[in-house]
GUVO-501809 format. One record per atom (N, C-alpha, C): residue number from 1; atom name; residue in one letter; y, x, z. Coordinates in Angstrom, 3 decimals. Layout:
% residues N
{NUM; "CA"; "A"; {Y; X; Z}},
...
END
This chain:
% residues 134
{1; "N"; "X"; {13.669; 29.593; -0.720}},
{1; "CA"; "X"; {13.965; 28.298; -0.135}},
{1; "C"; "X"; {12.768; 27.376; -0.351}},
{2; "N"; "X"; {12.331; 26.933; 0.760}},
{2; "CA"; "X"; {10.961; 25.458; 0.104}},
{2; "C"; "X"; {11.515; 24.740; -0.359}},
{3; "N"; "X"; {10.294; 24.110; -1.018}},
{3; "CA"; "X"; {10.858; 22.780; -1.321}},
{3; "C"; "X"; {10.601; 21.833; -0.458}},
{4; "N"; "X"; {11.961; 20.850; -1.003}},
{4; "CA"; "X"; {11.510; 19.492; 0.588}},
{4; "C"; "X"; {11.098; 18.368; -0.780}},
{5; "N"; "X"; {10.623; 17.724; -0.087}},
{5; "CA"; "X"; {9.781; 16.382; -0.655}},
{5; "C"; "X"; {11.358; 15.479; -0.638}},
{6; "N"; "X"; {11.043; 14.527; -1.477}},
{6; "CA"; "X"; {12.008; 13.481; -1.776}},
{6; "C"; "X"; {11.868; 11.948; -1.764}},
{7; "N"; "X"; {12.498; 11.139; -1.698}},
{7; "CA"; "X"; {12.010; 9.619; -1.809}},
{7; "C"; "X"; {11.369; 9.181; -2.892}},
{8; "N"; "X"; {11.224; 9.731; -4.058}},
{8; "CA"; "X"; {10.576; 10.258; -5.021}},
{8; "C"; "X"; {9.008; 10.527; -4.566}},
{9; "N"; "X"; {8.487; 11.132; -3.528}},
{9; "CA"; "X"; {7.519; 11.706; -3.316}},
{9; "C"; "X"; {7.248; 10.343; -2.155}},
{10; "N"; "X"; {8.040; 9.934; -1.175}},
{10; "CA"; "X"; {7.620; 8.939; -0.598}},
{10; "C"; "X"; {6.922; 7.584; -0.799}},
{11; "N"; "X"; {7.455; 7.128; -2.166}},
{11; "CA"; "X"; {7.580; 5.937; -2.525}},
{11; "C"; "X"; {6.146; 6.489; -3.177}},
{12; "N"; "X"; {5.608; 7.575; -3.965}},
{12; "CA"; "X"; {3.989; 7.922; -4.653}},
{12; "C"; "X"; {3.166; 7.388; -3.232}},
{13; "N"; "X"; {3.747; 8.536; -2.373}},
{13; "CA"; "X"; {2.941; 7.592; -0.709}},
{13; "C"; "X"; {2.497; 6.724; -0.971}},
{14; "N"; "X"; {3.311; 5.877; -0.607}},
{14; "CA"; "X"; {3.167; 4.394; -0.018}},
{14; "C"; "X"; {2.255; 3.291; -1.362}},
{15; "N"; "X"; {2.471; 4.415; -2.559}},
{15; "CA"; "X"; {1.510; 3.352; -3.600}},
{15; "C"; "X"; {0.135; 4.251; -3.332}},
{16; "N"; "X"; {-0.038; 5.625; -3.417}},
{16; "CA"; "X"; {-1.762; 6.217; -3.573}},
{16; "C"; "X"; {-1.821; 5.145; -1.931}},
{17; "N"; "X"; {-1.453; 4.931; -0.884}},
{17; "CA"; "X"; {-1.853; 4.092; 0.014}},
{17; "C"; "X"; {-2.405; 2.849; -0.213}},
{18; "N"; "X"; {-0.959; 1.837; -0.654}},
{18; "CA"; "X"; {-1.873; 0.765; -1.002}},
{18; "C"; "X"; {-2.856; 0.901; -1.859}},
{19; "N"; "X"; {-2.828; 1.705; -3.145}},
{19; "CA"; "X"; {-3.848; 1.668; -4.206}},
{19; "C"; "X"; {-5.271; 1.813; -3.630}},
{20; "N"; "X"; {-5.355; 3.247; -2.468}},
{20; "CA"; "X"; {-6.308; 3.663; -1.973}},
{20; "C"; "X"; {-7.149; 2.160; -1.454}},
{21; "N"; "X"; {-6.255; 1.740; -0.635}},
{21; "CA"; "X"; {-6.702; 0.627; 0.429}},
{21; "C"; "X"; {-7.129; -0.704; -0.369}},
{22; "N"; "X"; {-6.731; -0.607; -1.354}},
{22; "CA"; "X"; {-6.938; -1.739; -2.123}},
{22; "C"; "X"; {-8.793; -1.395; -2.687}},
{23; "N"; "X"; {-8.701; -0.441; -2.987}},
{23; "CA"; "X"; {-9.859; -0.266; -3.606}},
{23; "C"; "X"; {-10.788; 0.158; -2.769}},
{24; "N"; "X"; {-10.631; -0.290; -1.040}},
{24; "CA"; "X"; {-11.580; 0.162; -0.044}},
{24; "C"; "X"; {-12.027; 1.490; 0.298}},
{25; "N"; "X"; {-10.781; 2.677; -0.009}},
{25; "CA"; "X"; {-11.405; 3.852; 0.372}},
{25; "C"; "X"; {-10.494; 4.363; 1.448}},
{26; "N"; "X"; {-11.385; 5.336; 2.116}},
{26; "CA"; "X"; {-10.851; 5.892; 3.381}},
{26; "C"; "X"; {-9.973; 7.403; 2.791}},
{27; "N"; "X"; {-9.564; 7.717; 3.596}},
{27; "CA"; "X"; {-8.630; 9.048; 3.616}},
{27; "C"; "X"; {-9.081; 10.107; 3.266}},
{28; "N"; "X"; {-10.437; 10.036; 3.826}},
{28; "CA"; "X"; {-11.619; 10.876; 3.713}},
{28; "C"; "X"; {-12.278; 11.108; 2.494}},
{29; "N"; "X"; {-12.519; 9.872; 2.193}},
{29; "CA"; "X"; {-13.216; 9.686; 0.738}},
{29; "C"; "X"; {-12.539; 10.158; -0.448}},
{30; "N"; "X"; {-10.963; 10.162; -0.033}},
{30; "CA"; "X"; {-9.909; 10.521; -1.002}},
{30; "C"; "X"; {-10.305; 11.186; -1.263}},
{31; "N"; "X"; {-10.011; 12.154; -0.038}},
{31; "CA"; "X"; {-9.433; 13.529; -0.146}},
{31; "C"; "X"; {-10.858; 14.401; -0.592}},
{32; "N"; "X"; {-12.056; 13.800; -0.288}},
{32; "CA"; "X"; {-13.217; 14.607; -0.335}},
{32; "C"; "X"; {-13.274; 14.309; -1.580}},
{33; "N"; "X"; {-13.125; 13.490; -2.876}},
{33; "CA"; "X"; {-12.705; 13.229; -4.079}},
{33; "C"; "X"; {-12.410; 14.325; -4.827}},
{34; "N"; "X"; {-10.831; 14.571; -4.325}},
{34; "CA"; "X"; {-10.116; 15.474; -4.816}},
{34; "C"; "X"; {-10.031; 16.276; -4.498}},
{35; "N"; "X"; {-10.491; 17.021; -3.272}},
{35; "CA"; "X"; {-10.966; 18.332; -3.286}},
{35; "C"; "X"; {-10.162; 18.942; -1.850}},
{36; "N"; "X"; {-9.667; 17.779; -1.114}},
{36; "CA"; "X"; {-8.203; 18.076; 0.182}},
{36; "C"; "X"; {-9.189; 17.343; 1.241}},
{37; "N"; "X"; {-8.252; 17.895; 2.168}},
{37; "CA"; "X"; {-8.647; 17.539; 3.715}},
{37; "C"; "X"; {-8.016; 15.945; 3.697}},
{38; "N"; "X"; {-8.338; 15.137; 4.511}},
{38; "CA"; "X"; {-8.383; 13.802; 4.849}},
{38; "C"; "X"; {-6.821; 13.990; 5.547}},
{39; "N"; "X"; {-6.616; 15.268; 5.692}},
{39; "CA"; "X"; {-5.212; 15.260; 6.629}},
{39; "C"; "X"; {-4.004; 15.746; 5.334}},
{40; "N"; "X"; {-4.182; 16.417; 4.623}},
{40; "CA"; "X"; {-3.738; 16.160; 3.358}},
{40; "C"; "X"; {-3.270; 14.550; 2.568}},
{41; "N"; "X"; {-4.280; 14.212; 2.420}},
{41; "CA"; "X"; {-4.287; 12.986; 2.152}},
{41; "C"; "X"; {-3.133; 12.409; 2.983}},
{42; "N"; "X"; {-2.887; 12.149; 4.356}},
{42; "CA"; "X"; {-2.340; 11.682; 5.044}},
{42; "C"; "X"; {-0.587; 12.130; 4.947}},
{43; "N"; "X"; {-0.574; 13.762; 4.546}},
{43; "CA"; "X"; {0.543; 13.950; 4.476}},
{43; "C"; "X"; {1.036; 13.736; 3.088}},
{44; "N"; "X"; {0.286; 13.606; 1.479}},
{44; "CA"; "X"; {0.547; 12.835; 0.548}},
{44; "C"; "X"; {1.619; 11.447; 0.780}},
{45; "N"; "X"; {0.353; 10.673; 1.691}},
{45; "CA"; "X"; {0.688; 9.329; 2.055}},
{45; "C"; "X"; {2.103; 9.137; 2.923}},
{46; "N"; "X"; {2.249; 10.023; 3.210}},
{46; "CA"; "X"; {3.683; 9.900; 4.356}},
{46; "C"; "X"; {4.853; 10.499; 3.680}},
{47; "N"; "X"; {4.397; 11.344; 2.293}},
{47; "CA"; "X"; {5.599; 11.678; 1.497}},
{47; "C"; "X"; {6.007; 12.952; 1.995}},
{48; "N"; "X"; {5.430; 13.619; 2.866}},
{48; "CA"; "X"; {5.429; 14.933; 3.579}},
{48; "C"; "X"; {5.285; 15.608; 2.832}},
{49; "N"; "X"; {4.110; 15.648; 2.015}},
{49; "CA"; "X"; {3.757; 16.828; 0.843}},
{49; "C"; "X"; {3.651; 15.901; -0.651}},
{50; "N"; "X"; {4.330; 16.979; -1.260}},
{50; "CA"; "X"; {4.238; 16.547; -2.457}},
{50; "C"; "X"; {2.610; 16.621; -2.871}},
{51; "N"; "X"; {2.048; 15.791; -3.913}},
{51; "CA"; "X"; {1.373; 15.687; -4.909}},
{51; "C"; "X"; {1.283; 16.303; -6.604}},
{52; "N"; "X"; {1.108; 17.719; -6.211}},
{52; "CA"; "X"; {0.727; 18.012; -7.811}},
{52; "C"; "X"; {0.687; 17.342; -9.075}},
{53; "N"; "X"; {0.722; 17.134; -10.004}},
{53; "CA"; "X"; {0.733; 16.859; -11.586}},
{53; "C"; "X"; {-1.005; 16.742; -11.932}},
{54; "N"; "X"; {-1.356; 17.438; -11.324}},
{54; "CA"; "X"; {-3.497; 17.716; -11.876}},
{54; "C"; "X"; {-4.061; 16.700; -10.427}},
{55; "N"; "X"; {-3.335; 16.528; -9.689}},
{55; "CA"; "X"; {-3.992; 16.234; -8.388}},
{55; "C"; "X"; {-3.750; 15.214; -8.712}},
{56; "N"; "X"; {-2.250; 14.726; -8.833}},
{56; "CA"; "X"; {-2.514; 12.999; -8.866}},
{56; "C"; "X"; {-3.049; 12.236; -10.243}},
{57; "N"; "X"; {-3.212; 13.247; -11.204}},
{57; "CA"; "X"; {-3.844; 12.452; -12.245}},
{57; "C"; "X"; {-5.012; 12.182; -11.889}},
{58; "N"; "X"; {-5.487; 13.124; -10.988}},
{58; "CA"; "X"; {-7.038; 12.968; -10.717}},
{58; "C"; "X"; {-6.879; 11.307; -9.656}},
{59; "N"; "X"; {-6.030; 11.752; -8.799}},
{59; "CA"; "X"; {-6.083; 9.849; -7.860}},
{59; "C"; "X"; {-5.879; 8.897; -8.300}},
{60; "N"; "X"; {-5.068; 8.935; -9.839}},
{60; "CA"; "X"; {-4.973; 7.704; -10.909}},
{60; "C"; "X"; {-6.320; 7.747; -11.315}},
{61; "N"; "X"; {-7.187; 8.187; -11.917}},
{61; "CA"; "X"; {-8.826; 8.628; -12.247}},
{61; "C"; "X"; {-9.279; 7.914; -11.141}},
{62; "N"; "X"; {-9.406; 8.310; -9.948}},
{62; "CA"; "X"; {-10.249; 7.818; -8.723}},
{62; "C"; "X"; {-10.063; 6.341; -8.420}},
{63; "N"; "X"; {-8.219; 6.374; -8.893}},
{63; "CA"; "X"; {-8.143; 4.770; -8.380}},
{63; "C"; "X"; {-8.213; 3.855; -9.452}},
{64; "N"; "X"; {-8.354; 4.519; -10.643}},
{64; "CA"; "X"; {-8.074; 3.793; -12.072}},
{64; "C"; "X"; {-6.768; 3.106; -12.020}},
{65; "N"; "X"; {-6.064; 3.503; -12.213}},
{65; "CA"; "X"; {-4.502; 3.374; -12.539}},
{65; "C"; "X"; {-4.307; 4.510; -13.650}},
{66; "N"; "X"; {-3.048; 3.531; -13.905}},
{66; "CA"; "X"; {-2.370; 4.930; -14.912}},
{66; "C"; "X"; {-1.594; 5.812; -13.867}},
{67; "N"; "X"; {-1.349; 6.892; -14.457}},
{67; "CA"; "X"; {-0.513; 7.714; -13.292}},
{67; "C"; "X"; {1.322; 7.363; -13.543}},
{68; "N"; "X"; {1.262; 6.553; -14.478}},
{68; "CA"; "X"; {2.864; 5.448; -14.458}},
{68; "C"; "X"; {2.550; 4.490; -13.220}},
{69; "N"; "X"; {1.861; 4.140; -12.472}},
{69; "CA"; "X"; {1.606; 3.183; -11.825}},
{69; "C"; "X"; {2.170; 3.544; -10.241}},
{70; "N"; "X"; {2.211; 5.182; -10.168}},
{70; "CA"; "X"; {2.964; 5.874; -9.004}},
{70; "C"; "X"; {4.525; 5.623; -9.224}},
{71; "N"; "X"; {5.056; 5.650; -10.308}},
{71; "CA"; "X"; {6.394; 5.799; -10.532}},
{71; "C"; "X"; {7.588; 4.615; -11.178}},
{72; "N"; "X"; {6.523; 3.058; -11.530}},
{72; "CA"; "X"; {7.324; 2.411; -11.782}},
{72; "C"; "X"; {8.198; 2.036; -10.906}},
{73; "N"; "X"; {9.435; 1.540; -10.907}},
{73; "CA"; "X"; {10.809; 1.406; -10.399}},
{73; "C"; "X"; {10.796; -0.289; -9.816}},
{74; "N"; "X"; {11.444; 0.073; -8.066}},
{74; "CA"; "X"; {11.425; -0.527; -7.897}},
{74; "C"; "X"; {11.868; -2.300; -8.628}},
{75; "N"; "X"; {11.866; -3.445; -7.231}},
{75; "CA"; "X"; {12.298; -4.471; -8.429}},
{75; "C"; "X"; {13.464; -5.068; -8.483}},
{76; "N"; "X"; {13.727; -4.732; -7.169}},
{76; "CA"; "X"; {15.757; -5.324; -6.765}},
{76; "C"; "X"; {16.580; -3.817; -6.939}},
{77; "N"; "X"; {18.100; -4.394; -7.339}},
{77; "CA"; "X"; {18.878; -3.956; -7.960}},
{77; "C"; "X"; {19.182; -2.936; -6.722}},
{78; "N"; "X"; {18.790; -3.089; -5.574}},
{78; "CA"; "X"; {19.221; -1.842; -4.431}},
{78; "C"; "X"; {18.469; -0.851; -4.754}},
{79; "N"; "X"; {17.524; -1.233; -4.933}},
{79; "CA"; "X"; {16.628; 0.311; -5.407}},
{79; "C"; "X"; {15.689; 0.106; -4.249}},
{80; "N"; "X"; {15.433; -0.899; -3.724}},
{80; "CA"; "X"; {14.274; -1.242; -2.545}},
{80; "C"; "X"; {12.950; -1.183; -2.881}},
{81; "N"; "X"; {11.960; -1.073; -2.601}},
{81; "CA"; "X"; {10.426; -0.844; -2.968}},
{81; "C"; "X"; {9.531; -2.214; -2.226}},
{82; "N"; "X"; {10.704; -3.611; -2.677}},
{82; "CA"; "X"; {9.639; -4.320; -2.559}},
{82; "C"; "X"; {8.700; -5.231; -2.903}},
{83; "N"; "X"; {8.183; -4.339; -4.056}},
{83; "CA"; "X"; {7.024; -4.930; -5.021}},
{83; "C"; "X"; {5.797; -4.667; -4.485}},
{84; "N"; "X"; {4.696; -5.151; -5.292}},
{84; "CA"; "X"; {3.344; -5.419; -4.305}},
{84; "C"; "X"; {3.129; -4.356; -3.591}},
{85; "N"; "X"; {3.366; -3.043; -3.923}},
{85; "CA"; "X"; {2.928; -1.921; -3.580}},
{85; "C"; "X"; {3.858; -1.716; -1.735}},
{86; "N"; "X"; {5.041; -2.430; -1.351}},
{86; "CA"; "X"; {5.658; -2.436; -0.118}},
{86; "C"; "X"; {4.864; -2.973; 0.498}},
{87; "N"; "X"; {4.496; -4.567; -0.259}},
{87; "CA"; "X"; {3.515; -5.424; 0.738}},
{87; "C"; "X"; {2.413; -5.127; 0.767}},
{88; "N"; "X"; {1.519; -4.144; 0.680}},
{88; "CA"; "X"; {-0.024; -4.007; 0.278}},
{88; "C"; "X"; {0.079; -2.808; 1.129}},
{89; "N"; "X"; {0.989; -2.054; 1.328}},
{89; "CA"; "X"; {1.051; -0.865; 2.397}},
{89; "C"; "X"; {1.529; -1.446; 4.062}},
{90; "N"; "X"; {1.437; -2.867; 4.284}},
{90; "CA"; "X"; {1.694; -3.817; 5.374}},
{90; "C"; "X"; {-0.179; -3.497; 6.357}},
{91; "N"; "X"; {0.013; -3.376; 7.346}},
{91; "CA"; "X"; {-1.571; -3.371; 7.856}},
{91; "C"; "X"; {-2.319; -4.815; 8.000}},
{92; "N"; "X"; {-3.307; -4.549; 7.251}},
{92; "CA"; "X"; {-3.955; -6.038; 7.024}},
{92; "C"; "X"; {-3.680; -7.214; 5.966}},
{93; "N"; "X"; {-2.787; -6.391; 4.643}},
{93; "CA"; "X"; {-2.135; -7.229; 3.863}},
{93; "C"; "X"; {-3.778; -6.777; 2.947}},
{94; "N"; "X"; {-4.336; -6.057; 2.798}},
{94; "CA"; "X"; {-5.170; -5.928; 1.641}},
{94; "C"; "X"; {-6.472; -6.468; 2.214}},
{95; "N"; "X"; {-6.450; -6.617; 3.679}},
{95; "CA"; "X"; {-7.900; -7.841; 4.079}},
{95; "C"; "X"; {-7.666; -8.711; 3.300}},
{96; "N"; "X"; {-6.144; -9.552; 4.024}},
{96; "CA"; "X"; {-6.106; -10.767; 3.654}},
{96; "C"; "X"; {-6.165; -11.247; 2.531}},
{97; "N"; "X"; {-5.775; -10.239; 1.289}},
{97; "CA"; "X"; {-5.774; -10.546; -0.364}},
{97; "C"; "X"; {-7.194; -10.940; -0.616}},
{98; "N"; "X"; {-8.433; -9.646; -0.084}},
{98; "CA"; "X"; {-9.807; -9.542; -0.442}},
{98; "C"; "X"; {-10.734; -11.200; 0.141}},
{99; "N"; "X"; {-9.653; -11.536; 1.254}},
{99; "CA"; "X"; {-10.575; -12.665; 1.839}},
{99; "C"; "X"; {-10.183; -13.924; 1.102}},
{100; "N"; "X"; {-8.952; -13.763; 0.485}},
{100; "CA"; "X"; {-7.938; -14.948; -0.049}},
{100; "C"; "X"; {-8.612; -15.208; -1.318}},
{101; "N"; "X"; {-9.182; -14.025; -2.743}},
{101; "CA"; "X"; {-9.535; -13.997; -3.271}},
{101; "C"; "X"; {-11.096; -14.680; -3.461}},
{102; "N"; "X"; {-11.562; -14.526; -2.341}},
{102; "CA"; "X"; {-13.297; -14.786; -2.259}},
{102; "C"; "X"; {-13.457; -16.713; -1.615}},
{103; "N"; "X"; {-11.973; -17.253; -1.325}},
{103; "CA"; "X"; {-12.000; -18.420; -1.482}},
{103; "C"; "X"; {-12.117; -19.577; -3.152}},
{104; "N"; "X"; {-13.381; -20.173; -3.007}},
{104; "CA"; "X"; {-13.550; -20.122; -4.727}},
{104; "C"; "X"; {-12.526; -21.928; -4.977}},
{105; "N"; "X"; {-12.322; -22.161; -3.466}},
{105; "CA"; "X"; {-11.893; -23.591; -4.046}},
{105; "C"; "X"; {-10.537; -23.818; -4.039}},
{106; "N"; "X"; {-9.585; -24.272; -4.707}},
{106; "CA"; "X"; {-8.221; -24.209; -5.541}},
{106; "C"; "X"; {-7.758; -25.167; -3.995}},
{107; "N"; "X"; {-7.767; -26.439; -3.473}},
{107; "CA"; "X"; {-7.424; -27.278; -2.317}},
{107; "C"; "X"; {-7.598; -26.228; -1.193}},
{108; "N"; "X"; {-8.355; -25.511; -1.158}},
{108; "CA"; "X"; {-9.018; -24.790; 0.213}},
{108; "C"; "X"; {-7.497; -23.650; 0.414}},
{109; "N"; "X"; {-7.251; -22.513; -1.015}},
{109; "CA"; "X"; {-6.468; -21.658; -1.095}},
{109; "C"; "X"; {-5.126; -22.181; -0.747}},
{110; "N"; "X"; {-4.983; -23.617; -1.051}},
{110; "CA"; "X"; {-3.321; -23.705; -0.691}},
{110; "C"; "X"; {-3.357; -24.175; 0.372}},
{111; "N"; "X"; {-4.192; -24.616; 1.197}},
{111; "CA"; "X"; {-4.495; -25.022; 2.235}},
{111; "C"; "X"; {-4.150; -23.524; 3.312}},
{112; "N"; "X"; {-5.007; -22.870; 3.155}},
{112; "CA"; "X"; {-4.413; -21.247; 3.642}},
{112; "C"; "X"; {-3.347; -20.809; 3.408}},
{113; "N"; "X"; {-2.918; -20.680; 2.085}},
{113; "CA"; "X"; {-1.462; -20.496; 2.285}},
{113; "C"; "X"; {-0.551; -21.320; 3.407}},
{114; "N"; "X"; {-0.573; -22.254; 2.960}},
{114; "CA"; "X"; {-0.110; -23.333; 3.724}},
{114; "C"; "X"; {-0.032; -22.688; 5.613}},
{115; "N"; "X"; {-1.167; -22.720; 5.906}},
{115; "CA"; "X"; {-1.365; -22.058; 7.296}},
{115; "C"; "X"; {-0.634; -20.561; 7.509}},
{116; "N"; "X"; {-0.285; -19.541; 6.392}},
{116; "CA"; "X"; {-0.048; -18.508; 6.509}},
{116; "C"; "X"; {1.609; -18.227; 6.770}},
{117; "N"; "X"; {1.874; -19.490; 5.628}},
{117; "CA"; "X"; {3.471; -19.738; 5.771}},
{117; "C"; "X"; {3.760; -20.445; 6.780}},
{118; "N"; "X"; {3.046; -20.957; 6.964}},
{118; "CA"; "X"; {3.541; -21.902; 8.909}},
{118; "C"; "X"; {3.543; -20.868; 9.611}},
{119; "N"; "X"; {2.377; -19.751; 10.179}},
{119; "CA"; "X"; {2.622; -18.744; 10.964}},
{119; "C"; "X"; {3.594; -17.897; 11.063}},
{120; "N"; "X"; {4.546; -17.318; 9.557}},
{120; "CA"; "X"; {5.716; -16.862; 9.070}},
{120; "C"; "X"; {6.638; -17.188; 10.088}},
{121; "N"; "X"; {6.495; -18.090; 9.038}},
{121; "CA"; "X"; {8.161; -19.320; 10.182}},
{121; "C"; "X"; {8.113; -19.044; 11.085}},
{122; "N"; "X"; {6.633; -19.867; 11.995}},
{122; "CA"; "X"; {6.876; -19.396; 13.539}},
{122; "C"; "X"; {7.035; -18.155; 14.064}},
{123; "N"; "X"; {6.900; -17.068; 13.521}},
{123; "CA"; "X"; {6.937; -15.838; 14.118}},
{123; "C"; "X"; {8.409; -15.463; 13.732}},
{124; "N"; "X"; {9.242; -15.847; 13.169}},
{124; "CA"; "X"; {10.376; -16.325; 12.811}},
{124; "C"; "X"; {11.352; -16.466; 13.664}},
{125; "N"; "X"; {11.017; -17.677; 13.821}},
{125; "CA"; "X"; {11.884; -17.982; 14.647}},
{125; "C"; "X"; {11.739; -17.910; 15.937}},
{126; "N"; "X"; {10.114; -17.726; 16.571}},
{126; "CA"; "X"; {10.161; -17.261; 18.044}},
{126; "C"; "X"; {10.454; -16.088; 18.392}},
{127; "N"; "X"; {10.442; -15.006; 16.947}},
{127; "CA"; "X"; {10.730; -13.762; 17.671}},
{127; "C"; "X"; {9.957; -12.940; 18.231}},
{128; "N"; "X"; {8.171; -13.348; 17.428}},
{128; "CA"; "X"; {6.849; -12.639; 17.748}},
{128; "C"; "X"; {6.541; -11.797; 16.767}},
{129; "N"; "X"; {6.705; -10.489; 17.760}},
{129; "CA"; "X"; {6.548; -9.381; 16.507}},
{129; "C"; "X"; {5.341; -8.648; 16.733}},
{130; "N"; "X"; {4.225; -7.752; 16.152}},
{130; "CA"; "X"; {3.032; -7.367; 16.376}},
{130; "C"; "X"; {2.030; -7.754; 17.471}},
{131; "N"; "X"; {2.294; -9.482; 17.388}},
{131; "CA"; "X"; {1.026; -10.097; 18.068}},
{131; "C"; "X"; {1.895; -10.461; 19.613}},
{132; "N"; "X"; {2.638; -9.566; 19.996}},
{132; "CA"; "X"; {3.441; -10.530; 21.011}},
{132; "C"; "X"; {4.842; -10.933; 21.038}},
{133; "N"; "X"; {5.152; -11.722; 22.036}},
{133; "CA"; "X"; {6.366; -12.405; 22.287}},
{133; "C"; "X"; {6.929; -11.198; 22.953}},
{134; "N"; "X"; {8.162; -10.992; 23.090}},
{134; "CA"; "X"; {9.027; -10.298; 23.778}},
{134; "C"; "X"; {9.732; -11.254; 25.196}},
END
């Protein structure tokens, strides 16, 4: 009988993802890292294939994490995954951190926020989802 992968194996996904992305590396770079195809990598990331015990210690190594950092538990009582690691696997959530960060003036940053949470709302309540209106 195979084995099937589990939500267990999904949720490692979605963090070697953000982790990856956080630290500016490609799929490629991973996987050429650790010794896998870039398409590997991809099926890691999608929770398709499990991740070895030697393999992912090595992507905690690559990404400098501990390899507890795949498996801490979510933070609401449903068992939902949405701690940084949900929002950082969002497309374009780890630009915006890197650009948010490199703002050095304290008025300027809430000022952006400010603009980011207005866009929220409005997309909110108009009902604009990936850049268009319906």
């Amino acid at each position: 009988m195979p084995k099937q992968t589990t939500e267990v194996d999904r949720l490692v996904g979605i963090r070697i993802t953000a982790l990856r992305k956080a630290k500016g590396l490609s799929q490629t770079a991973l996987g050429n890292a650790v010794g896998v195809t870039f398409q590997q990598v991809q099926k890691y990331e999608k929770g398709q294939n499990r991740v070895g015990a030697g393999r992912l210690r090595e992507i905690a190594r690559l990404l400098e994490v501990p390899v507890s950092a795949f498996f801490e538990e979510p933070n609401d009582a449903a068992g939902r995954d949405d701690n940084v690691f949900g929002f950082l696997s969002t497309q374009g959530a780890v630009d915006i951190l890197r650009a948010y960060v490199q703002i050095e003036d304290d008025q300027l940053r809430r000022e952006v926020l400010a603009i980011v949470r207005s866009a929220a709302r409005l997309s909110r309540s108009t009902g604009i989802a990936n850049g268009s209106a319906d």
